[in-house]
C-alpha positions in Angstrom: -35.8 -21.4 21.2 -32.2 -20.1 20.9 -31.1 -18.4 17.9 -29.0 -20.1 15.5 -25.6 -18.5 14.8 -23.6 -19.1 11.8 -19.8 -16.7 11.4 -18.7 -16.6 7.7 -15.4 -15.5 7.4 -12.1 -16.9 5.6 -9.9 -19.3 7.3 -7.7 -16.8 9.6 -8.5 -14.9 13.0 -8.7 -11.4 11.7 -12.5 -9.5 11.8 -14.6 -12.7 12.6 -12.2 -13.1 15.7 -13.5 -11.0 17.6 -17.5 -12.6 16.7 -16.1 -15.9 17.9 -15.0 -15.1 21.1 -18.3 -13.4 22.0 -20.0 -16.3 20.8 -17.3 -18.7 22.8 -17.5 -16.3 26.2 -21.3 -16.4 25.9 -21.5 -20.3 25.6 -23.7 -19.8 22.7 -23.1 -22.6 20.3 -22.3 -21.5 16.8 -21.2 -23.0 12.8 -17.8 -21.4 12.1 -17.7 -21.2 8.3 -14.3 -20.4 6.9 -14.1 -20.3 3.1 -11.1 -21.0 0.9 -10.9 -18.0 -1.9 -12.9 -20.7 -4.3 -15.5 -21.0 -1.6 -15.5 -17.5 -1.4 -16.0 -16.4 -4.4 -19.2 -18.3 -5.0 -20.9 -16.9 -1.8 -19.8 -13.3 -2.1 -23.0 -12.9 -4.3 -24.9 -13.9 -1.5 -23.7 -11.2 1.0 -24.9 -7.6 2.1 -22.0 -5.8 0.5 -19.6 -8.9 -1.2 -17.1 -8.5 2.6 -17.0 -10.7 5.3 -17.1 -11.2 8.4 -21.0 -11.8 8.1 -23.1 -13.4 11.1 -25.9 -15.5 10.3 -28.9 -15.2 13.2 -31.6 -17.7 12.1 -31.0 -17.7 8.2 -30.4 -13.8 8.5 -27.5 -12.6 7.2 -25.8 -9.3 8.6 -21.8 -7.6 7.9 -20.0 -5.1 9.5 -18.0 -6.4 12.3 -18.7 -3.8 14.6 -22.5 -3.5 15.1 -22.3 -7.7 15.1 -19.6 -7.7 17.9 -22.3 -4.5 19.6 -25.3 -7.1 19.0 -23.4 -9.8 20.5 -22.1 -7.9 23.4 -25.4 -7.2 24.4 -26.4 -10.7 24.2 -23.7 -12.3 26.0 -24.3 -9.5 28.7 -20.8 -7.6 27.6 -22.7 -4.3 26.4 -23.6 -1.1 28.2 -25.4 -1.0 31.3 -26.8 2.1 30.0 -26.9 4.7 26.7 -23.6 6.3 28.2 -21.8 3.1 29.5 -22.7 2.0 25.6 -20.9 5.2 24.2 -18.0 4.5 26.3 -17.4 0.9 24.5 -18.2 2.4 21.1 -15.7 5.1 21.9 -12.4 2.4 23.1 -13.7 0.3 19.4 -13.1 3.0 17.2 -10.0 4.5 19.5 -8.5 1.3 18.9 -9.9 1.1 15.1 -7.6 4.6 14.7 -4.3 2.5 15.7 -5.0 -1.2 13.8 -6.2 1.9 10.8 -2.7 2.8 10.9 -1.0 -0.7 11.4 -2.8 -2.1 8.5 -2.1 1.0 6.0 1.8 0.3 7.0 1.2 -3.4 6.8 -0.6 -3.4 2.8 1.8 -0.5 1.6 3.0 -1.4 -1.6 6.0 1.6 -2.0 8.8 0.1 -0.1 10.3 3.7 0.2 6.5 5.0 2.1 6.4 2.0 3.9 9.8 2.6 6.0 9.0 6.2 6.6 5.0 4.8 7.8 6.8 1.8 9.9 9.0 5.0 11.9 6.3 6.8 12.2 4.4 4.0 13.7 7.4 3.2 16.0 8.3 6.8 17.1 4.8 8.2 17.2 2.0 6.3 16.4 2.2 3.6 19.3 3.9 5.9 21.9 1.1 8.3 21.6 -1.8 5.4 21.5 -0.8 2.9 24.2 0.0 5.9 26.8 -3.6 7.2 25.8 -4.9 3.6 26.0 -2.6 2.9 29.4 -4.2 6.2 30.7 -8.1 5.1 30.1 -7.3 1.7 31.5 -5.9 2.7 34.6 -9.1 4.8 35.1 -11.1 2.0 34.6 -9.7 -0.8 36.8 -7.7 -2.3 34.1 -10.0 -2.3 31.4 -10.3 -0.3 28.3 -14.2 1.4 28.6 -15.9 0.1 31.8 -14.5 -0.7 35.2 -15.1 -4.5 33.9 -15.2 -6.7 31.3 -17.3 -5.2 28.6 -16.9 -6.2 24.3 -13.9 -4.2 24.0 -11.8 -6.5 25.9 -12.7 -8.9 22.6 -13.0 -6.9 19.9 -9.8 -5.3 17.3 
């Protein structure tokens, strides 16, 4: 019998986004439970750690977007072909998890002052350096950002 598959997250795209698509690309069928902050505040007690995104697999509940989005790579057949090929995903998550790190920091900075000099730094350094690093690996890899095809990456940050 297929697993059961319930995403808790809030009512926008951000960390559960990237759970949903696997789900959606692997034709698994899924509940898609997005809570209000009332809502939320009343199953928080309920979770691993009080955060969201959490995935539900038969009335198991599990956080941290990254192992869930490495879980359901594997069962949508997006993972690694092998130890290495699994590295090489896990390396272009957290590569990108250094830039969105960075976008966010900028984004929830509450100095106006920090914030422009974060937001030119982001402009003038930050993104230059990442996207030619990022263009780099993907023109090694047919167009992709870890394999020479579509692995989790493609879904995931």
């Amino acid at each position: 019998m297929a697993p059961v598959y319930k995403v808790h997250y809030f009512d926008i795209h951000g960390r559960a986004e990237p759970i949903r698509l696997l789900l959606t690309y692997g034709n698994l069928n899924f509940e898609d439970k997005r809570y209000s902050q009332e809502e939320w505040a009343k199953f928080k007690p309920s979770t691993p750690l009080g955060q969201m995104p959490c995935l539900e697999v038969d009335g198991k509940l599990i956080n941290q977007s990254t192992p869930i989005c490495r879980y359901l790579g594997k069962v949508v057949g997006l993972g690694g072909k092998d130890n290495w090929e699994d590295l090489l995903i896990d390396v272009a998550v957290e590569n990108l998890g250094d830039l969105h790190k960075k976008i966010m920091e900028m984004a929830f900075e509450q100095d106006a002052g920090k914030k422009k000099s974060m937001e030119e730094d982001l402009v003038k350094k930050d993104l230059p350096f990442f996207l030619e690093k990022f263009e780099e690996t993907a023109k090694k890899n047919g167009g992709y950002f870890a394999l020479n095809r579509v692995s989790r990456i493609e879904m995931q940050k």
